[in-house]
C-alpha positions as CSV (number, residue, x, y, z in Angstrom):
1,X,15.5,87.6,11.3
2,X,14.6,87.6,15.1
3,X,11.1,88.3,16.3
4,X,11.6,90.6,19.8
5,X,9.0,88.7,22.4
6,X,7.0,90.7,24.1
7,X,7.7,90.7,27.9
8,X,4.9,88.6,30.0
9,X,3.7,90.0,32.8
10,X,4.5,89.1,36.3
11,X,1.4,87.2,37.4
12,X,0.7,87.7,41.6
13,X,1.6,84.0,42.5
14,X,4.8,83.7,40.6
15,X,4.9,80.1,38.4
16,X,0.9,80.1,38.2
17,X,-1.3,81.5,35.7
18,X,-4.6,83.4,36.4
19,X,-6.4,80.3,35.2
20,X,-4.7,77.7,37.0
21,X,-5.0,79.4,40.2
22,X,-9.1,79.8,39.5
23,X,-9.6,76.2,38.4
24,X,-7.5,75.6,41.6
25,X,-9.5,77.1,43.7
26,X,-12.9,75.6,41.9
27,X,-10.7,72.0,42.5
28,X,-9.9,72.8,45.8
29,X,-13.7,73.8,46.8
30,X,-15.3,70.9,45.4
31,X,-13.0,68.7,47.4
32,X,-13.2,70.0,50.5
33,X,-17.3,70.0,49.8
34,X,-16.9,66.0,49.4
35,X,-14.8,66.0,52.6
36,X,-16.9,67.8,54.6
37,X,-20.2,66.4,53.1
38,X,-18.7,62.8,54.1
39,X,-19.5,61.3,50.4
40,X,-16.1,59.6,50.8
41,X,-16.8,56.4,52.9
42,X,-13.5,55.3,54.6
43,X,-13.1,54.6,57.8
44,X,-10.2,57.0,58.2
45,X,-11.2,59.8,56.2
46,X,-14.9,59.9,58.2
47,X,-12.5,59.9,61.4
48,X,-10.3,63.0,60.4
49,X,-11.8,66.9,60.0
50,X,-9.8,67.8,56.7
51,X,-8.4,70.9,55.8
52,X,-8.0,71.7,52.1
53,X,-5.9,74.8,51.9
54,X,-4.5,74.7,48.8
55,X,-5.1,72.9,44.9
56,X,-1.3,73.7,42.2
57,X,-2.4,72.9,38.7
58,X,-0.7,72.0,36.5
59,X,-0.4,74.0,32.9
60,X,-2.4,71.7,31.1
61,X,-4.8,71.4,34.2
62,X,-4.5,67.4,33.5
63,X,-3.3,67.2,37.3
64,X,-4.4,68.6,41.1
65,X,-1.7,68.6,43.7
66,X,-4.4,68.7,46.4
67,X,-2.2,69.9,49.7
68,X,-4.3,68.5,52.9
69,X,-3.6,68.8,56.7
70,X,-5.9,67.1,58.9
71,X,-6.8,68.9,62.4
72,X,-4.0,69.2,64.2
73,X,-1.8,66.9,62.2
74,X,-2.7,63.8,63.5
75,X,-2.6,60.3,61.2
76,X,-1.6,62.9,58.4
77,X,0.0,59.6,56.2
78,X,-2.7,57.2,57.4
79,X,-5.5,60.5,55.9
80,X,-3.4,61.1,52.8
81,X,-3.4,57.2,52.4
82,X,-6.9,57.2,52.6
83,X,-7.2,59.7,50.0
84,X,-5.0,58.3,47.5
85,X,-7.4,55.3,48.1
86,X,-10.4,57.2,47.1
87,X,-8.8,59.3,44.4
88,X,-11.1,57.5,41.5
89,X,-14.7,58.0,43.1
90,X,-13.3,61.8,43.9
91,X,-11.9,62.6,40.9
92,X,-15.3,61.7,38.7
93,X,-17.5,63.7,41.6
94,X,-14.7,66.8,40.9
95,X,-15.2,66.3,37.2
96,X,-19.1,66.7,37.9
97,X,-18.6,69.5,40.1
98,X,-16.1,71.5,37.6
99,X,-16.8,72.2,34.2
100,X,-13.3,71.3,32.4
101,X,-12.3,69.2,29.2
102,X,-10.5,66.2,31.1
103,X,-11.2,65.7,34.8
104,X,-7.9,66.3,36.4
105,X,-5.7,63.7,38.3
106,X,-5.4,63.9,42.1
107,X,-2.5,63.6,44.0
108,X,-2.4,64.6,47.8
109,X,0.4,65.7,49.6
110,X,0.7,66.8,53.4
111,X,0.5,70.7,53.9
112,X,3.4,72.1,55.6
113,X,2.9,75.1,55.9
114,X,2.1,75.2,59.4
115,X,5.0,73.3,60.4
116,X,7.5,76.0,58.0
117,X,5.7,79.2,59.9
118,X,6.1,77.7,63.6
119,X,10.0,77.3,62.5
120,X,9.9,80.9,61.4
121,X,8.3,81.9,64.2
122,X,10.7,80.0,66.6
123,X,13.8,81.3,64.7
124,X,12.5,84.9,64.7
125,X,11.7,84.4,68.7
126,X,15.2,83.0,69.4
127,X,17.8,85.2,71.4
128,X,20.5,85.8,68.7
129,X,18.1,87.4,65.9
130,X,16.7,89.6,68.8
131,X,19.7,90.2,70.1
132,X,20.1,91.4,66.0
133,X,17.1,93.3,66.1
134,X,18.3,95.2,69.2
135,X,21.5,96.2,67.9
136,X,20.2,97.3,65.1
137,X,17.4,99.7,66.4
138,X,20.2,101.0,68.8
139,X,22.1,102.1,65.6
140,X,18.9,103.9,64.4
């Protein structure tokens, strides 16, 4: 005999729960606090303004994909070097900061966000897809 599962609802950011993206966003605040604070002491890290735009948790919320870009995306391997350095002493002052079971592991990745909408941009800007766009209002 086969038990019918009910259907799950479509959550707004598809592959994330509600919880994961709100510990997320309680991760993601309570780095970019120690960034901007300057608790991390590294030479690179003190050099760079950070941007923390986004924290993916995992399921379990065992592990923080912390996306960074620093201003204007200069020494972005050298920064996320830096933080991958520094990961230990950040993750105990995120675990102080956020109430959660385990303290979740950090790993910090280059945003590229940026970089993906100036492509767009570019490609919706180029003379073929307005050509497009032309052609098609003329048929309207």
């Amino acid at each position: 005999m086969s038990r019918s599962k009910k259907p799950r609802r479509e959550s707004a950011t598809p592959g994330q729960s509600q919880r994961q993206l709100r510990v997320g966003e309680l991760v993601r605040h309570a780095v970019a606090s120690l960034l901007s604070r300057g608790e991390v002491h590294d030479p690179v890290i003190e050099g760079h303004l950070i941007t923390v735009p986004e924290v993916r948790m995992s399921p379990d919320l065992r592990l923080a994909t912390v996306y960074v870009m620093p201003l204007a995306g200069r020494d972005a391997e050298e920064v996320v070097a830096a933080l991958e350095r520094n990961k230990k002493y950040m993750r105990g002052e995120v675990a102080h900061q956020v109430n959660l079971k385990f303290a979740p592991d950090l790993r910090f990745h280059i945003d590229n966000r940026f970089e993906e909408a100036e492509r767009i941009d570019k490609l919706l800007r180029s003379p073929e897809v307005r050509r497009d766009l032309e052609k098609e209002n003329d048929d309207e």
